[in-house]
Residue, then its C-alpha position, 0 to 999 in steps of 0.5 A: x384298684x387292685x389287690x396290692x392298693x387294698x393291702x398296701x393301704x390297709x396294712x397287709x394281712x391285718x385288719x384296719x378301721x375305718x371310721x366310727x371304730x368299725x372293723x374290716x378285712x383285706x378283700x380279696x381279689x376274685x371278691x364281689x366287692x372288688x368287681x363293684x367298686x373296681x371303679x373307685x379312685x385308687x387315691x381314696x384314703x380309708x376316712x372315705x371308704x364308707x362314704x365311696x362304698x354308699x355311692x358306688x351303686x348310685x353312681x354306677x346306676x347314675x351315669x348309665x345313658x338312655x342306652x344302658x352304657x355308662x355316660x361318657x362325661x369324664x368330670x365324674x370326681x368327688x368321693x368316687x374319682x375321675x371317671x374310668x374309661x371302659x374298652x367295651x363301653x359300645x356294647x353296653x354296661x353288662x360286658x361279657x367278660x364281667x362276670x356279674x354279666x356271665x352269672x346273669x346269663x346263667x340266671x343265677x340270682x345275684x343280691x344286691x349290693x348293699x352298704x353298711x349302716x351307721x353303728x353296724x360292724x362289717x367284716x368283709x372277708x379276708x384273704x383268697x377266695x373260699x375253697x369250695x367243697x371237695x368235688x368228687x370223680x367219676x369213680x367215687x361219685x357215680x360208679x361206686x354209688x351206683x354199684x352200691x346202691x345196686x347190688x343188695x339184699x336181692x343178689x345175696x339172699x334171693x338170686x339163688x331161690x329165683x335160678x331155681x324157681x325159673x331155671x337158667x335159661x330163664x333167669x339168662x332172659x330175666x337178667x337181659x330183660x331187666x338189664x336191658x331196661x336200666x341200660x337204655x334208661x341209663x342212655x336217657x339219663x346220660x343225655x338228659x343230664x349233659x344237656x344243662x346243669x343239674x340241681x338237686x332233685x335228682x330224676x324229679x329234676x330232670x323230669x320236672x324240666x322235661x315234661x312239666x311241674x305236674x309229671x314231675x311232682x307225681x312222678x317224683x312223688x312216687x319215687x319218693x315213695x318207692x324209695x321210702x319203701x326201698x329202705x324197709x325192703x333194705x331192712x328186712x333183708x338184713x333183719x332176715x340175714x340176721x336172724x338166719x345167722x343167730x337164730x337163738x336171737x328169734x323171740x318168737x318159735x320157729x315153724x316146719x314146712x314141707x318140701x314138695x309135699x312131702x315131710x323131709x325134714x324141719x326147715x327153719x323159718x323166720x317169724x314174721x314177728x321177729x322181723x317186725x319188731x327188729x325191723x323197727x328197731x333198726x329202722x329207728x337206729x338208722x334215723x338217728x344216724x340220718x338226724x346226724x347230717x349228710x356228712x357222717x353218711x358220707x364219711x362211712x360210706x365207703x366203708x359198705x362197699x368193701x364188704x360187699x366186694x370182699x362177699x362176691x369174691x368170697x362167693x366166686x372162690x366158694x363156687x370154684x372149691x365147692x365138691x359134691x356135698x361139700x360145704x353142705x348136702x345139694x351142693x355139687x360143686x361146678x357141674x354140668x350134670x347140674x347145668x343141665x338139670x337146672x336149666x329149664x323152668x320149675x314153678x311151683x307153689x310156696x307159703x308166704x316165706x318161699x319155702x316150696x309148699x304144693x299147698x300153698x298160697x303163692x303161685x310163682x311164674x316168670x311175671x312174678x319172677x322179673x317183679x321179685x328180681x327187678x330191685x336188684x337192677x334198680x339204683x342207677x339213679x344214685x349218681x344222678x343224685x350227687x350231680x352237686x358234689x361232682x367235678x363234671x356232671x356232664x361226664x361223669x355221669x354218664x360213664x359211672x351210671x353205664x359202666x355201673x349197670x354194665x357191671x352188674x348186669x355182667x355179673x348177675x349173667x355170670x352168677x346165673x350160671x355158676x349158682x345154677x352149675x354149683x347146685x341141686x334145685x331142692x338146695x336153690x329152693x330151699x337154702x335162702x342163703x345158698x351165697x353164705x352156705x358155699x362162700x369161703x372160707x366161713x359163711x359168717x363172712x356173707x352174714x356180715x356183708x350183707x347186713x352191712x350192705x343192706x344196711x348202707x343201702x337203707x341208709x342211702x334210701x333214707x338219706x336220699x328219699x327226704x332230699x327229694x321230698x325237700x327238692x320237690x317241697x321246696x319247688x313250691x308247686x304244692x302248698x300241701x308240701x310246705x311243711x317239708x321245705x328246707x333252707x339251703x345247706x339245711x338237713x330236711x328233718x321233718x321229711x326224714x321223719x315222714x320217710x322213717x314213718x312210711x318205713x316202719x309202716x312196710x316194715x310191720x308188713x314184715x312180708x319182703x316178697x310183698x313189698x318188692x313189687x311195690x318198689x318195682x312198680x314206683x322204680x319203673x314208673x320213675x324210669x319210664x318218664x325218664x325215657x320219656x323226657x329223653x324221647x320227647x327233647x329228642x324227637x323235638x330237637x328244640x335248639x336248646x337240645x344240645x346233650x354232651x352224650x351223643x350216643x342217644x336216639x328217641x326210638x332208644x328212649x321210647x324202647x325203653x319207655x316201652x319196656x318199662x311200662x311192658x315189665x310194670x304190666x308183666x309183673x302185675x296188671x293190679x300194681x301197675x294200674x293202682x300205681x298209675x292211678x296213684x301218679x294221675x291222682x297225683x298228676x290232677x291233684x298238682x294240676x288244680x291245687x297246684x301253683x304254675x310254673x313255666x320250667x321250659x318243659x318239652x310239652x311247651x315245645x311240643x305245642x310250639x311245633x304242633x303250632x308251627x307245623x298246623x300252621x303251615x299245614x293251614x297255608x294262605x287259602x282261605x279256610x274251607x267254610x266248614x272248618x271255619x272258626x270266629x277269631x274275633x279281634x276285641x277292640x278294649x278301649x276305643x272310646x268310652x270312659x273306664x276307670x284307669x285299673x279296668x283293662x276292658x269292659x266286663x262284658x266285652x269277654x262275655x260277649x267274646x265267649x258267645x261267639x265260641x263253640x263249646x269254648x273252642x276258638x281264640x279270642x285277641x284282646x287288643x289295647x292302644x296306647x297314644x305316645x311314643x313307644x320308647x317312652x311308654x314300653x314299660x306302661x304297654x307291658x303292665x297294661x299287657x300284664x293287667x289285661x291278661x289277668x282280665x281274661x283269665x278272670x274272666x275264664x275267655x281263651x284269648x292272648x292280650x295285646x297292647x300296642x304303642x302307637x302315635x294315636x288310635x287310627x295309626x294303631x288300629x291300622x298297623x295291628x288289622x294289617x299285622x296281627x295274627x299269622x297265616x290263617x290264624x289272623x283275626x276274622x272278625x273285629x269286635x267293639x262296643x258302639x260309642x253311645x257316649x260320643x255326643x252326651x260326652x261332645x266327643x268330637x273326634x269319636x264319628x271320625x275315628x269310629x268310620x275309620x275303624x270300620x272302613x279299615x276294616x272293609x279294607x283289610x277284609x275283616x268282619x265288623x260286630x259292633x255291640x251296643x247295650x254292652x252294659x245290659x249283655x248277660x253272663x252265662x248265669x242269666x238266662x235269657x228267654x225270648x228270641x233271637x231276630x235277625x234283621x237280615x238286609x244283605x249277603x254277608x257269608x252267613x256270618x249272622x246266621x252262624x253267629x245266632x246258632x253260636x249264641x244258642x249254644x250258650x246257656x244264656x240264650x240255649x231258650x231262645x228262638x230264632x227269627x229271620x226278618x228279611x227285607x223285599x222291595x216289592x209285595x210280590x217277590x215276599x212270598x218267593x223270597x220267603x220260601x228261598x230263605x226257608x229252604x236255604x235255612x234248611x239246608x244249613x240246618x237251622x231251624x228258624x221262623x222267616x218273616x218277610x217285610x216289604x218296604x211298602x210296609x214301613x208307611x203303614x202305621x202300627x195299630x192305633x195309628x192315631x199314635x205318632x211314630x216312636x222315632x219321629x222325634x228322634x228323626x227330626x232331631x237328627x235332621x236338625x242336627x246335620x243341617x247345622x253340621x253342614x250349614x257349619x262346613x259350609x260356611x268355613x269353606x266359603x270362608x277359606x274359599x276352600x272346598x268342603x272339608x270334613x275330618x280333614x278330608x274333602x267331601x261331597x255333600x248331596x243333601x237328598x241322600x242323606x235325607x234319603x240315609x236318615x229316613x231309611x234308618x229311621x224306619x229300619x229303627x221303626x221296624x224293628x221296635x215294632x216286632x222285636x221289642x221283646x226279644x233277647x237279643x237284636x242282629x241287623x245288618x251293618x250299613x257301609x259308611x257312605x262313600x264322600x259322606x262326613x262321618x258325622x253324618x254317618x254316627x247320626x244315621x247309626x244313632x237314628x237306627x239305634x235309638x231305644x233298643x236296648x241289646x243290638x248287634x251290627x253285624x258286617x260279613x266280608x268277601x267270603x262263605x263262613x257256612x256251607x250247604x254241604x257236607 
């Protein structure tokens, strides 16, 4: 269906009905609702058009195959016509040449499509697509803002006073100095800006998306600021010129000072009263006009800017006709005798007002001087900001914003030179506006220029600084900030009233030579984390790194970040730490109160990198016993019953943190879901979802893993064969032990739970199976007691190491250690003793051994008319597993098959697994009788039984087990995880 079928039927231009009495419009051809219902049947008459727009979506969605392709059954008819057939239908249904599939690349939200309801009037729009808005150039859009926005207050009514103050040579350095630093600035902002689309926002965007939300709030912040301030400074210099131009408007006396000490003659000074009180007045004036919309500012923009070209010629031409005395006494005209004079450095005391005074209270040299002129370069911003009003940001922006401060910075060095020829130092002190004093043909020329310039910049200031605050408030990082947002296309009045409050607060300072380090300090602070955003994509090199502009290199960017901060502590160590502490005050406020967000920011990149390259640095050896770190494998939900909302159990991620150093390590949190993966996708990545809320709950270091998999055995295997990379696998396999498995008549629990840990001695990963899992203490409840280690067998030291992690905890930072180890014959118990303390000592473990001999576990407790604890227990298990067997048994001589358990054959020798349940049995007995009171129990896991059922190995666990309440089964694996070395 094209254009012409919709017109054709609908009358041409004209608007038709459709039925009950609703009002449409022709579609255009380029009209979202084209590319929706480009499907419909071109035949369909406008009766149906209501009916045809309500099925569009559903059908599109219906057809789709398992695939996502639209389905390929032609007899598609009814109200929506016969199917069409798509060229590109093997490629799915989000074809590229779709432009819904094009917008979707772009991440632009596209709102669904939605019909009218019953009763409501829809009016579709009519004719060709709507014009968007008047885009603007190079020159228009960047170059001359940015050219506005730099030349101001400072050149016109301070770069004489400062030429005179420092001298040219000097003034050459400062210019180059300040120059230099807004130019590789500019290269960074050129290569950050053609590396992508721009939004509003301004340098907070770019830095926002380069360095994260928590640099670019703060660093946003503070040029949000500066900018606010900027417009005082901007109103100020116009009062200033104001009242120097009519200086019968002053309501309060003018004052005398003193030249070098000595009284030449009265010189007029501004009050500081006049400038507040007309300060504030302006700045209400100009509120007002941004209270009327962005579209006026923009209107007379330009109107500002001839002024200030139509001053800088009159001043270059005043310059080339001034004579000696002439306009005014100290003005030589163009000499070299004054070149010379001027050339080296004069600093000098002046009152608060700059007016040369030896016993005044301002000392000037040339760290104050790059403070008081280093607004004069700022600005180069400007274009960066109307990125959406430009026909090609990724050109324009660099050229207008380079040729911009190449400009200025052509014209200050130029200036510098033809001011300090054109006049005597006392008149370059003396004569603030020394510009309109030589200008041609009239000063009132300058006077009007630069109030009209200044103004426009302080226009420009308050239009600019509540955009960013909006574009920041909107970001939705601080709820702090949500009284600025504004809906798109709407003007931010509310910020504009806090920008105008923080104006007029400078403002009443009154002082102008106060308040331009400020400025300083927040521009450099803004430019310096654009060098450093450049710096760090650059030096990355992340594939998505692409910028247009390839003049840019990272040693650039970091000059220039380096240069910025050097400029910030040669102006003011006092500023620049209070403004470093403003943007880290800021910095740790968004990093607590402040809501997270992933913006692909270049710290990502770096930690990605820094992964990569200290795993490669890591290799495939083995790690190095003393650089050796748990990374336990937590094993979620291999049996027991949880309710279906509860990922994990709650104690599993305590337990996991105990066997972190100071919380150093990783812990892998792994899930397995039984079916198929195709089927069950989308229930793995919810279930991903609601386990990674569990660990960050739960405060654990860890990543959350869900795998889909036939059943739990084939699952386990895949993710200990898999998981992990290089030396950052998991080490260590974490589960509970499955008391429930005979309360529940668990049948396939014993098969499955040998499997586990026979995969595990496979694939060389230590086992720690926790049972009293319920009863583990959090890092509240603190434990007293000690901690025995039942140590039966060599396993690398992994129990050692793990009850010296365990009293590093709070919970058990009380206890004591005890080491119970097991020696076959009396006499080797006092040299296996004193082996195991001295090799205790090595390791620097404090820890009491205690030797038990196996002759030992015959002899009774104390009051041995008491039967065993366990014996009851023991004959149980015997019952038991002569029933298991006798059962197997039979079925084999029934099938006349060998014996078969868990579906493998086995090889039964009752004396051993009598032998195995009596050795457990007074392991079990032992550890009742010298470990009942303690904190916490860690005795060496027995391997299951090569050819052994494993429901004989579960009735060899249950018997070691039984009646202890907090137990850890530990299994090292083919490798020292301490070492006696340093």
């Amino acid at each position: 269906m094209d254009n012409g079928d919709l017109e054709g039927g609908g009358g041409g231009d004209l608007p038709f009905h459709g039925k009950g009495g609703r009002k449409y419009s022709p579609v255009g051809a380029h009209d979202r609702a084209v590319l929706e219902m480009s499907s419909m049947d071109p035949g369909s008459s406008s009766s149906d058009s209501k009916s045809s727009v309500k099925k569009n979506n559903v059908r599109n969605l219906g057809n789709l195959d398992s695939d996502g392709r639209e389905g390929s059954n032609p007899e598609n008819g009814g109200t929506n016509g016969p199917y069409r057939e798509h060229k590109l239908e093997l490629f799915g249904f989000d074809s590229l040449v779709s432009i819904l599939g094009l917008k979707s690349m772009t991440g632009e939200q596209i709102p669904a499509v939605s019909s009218p309801g019953d009763g409501e009037d829809v009016s579709i729009t009519s004719g060709q697509p709507k014009p968007s808005d008047v885009k603007m150039g190079t020159m228009m859009g960047v170059f001359i803002p940015c050219l506005q926005s730099i030349l101001g207050i400072i050149y016109y009514i301070r770069f004489s006073w400062i030429i005179g103050m420092g001298g040219i040579g000097e003034s050459l350095l400062l210019v180059s100095l300040c120059g230099l630093c807004t130019f590789l600035t500019g290269i960074s902002l050129s290569a950050i800006a053609t590396n992508g689309a721009m939004k509003g926002g301004g340098p907070y965007y770019l830095i926002g998306r380069a360095l994260g939300p928590e640099v670019g709030v703060s660093i946003g912040l503070c040029f949000f600021l500066g900018n606010a301030v900027a417009g005082a400074l901007y109103v100020l210099g116009a009062v200033e010129t104001f009242l120097k131009a009519l200086p019968s408007a002053g309501i309060f006396t003018e004052t005398s000072t003193k030249v070098n000490g000595t009284v030449s003659e009265p010189i007029q000074s501004i009050s500081t009263h006049d400038l507040q009180i007309y300060g504030i007045v302006v700045t209400i004036i100009l509120c007002f006009i941004v209270f009327g919309g962005v579209k006026m500012i923009n209107r007379v923009a330009p109107a500002f800017l001839i002024p200030v070209l139509f001053s800088i010629f009159c001043i270059f031409i005043g310059v080339f006709l001034a004579k000696k005395d002439d306009p005014s006494p100290g003005v030589t005209g163009l000499s070299l005798e004054s070149l010379k004079d001027n050339w080296s450095s004069d600093y000098q005391n002046t009152n608060s007002a700059g007016i040369p005074d030896a016993e005044g209270n301002v000392h000037w040299n040339f760290h104050a001087l790059v403070g008081l002129f280093f607004p004069a370069v700022t600005g180069i911003m400007a274009g960066s900001n109307r990125s959406a009003s430009l026909k090609d940001t990724q050109r324009s922006i660099p050229i207008g914003t380079l040729a911009a401060t190449l400009t200025t910075t052509g014209l200050y060095l130029i200036s510098v030179l033809l001011f300090g020829a054109v006049a005597t130092r006392d008149k370059l002190l003396t004569d603030r506006l020394l510009t309109a004093t030589i200008a041609w043909p009239f000063p009132a020329i300058i006077h009007i220029g630069i109030i009209l310039s200044t103004l426009g910049a302080a226009l420009q200031s308050l239009t600019g600084a509540p955009r960013l605050l909006a574009a920041i408030s909107n970001d939705d990082i601080l709820p702090v900030l949500n009284y600025f947002k504004v809906a798109e296309g709407s003007e931010p009045y509310m910020a504009t009233l806090f920008t105008a409050f923080i104006c007029m607060g400078c403002v009443i300072i009154g002082n102008l030579d106060l308040i331009t380090p400020t400025v300083t300090m927040f521009f450099l602070l803004c430019y310096s984390g654009v060098n450093l955003s450049c710096f760090l994509l650059d030096l990355l090199d992340a594939p998505s790194w692409r910028p247009r502009w390839k003049f840019h290199h990272w040693s650039l960017s970091l000059l220039g970040a380096s240069l910025c901060i050097v400029i910030m502590f040669l102006i003011s160590w006092s500023f620049t730490v209070v403004s470093l502490a403003l943007a880290s005050l800021i910095y740790y406020y968004v990093s607590i109160k402040g809501k997270a967000g992933d913006w692909g920011d270049g710290f990502k990149s770096a930690y990605f990198q820094l992964a990569l390259r200290s795993l490669r640095s890591l290799g495939a050896n083995q790690v190095h016993p003393k650089n050796w770190y748990p990374i336990p494998l937590v094993f979620c939900r291999p049996w027991g019953k949880l309710p279906e909302n509860v990922p994990c159990h709650p104690k599993l991620a305590d337990f996991a943190n105990c066997m972190k150093k100071k919380g150093r390590g990783m812990s892998i949190f792994i899930n397995i879901l039984d079916g198929d993966y195709h089927e069950r996708a989308e229930d793995a990545k919810a279930a991903c979802k609601q386990l990674d809320t569990y660990i960050n709950y739960k405060n654990c270091e860890g990543v959350a893993e869900i795998v889909v998999a036939p059943n739990m055995t084939e699952g386990f295997r895949g993710i200990v064969q898999t998981m992990g990379l290089g030396n950052l696998k998991p080490n260590i396999v974490v589960m509970r032990y499955p008391e429930i498995w005979r309360r529940e008549n668990l049948q396939e629990i014993p098969g499955r739970f040998v499997g586990i840990i026979n995969d595990c001695i496979v694939a060389n990963k230590a086992v720690v199976i926790v049972k009293g899992l319920d009863e583990w203490p959090n890092e509240y409840q603190r434990q007293y007691g000690t901690i025995d280690l039942y140590w039966i067998v060599r396993d690398g030291g992994l129990m050692l190491l793990l009850s010296q992690l365990l009293l590093t905890k709070e919970s058990f930072e009380s206890c004591k250690i005890q080491v119970f180890c097991i020696a076959e014959e009396d006499s080797d118990a006092e040299g296996l003793k004193a082996d195991v303390k001295k090799f205790l000592y090595d390791l620097r473990m404090q820890a009491e051994v205690i030797v038990i001999t196996i002759k030992s576990w015959d002899v009774q407790p104390e009051g041995g008319s008491q039967p065993d604890e366990s014996m009851e227990a023991f004959t149980a298990a015997q019952q038991r597993v002569g029933d298991y067997l006798a059962e197997i048994k039979a079925t084999a001589k029934k099938e006349g098959t060998p014996l078969i358990a868990d579906g493998k054959p086995v090889i039964v020798n009752e004396q051993q697994v009598e032998k195995f349940l009596y050795t457990t049995l007074k392991l079990n007995s032992t550890i009742l009788r010298y470990s009942r009171m303690a904190a916490v129990v860690l005795v060496s896991l027995p391997p299951p039984p090569v050819s052994h059922p494993a429901y004989c190995y579960m009735e060899y666990m249950d018997l070691l087990v039984d009646n202890l309440p907090r137990l850890l089964m530990v299994r090292g694996y083919r490798r020292d995880v301490v070492t006696l070395f340093t």
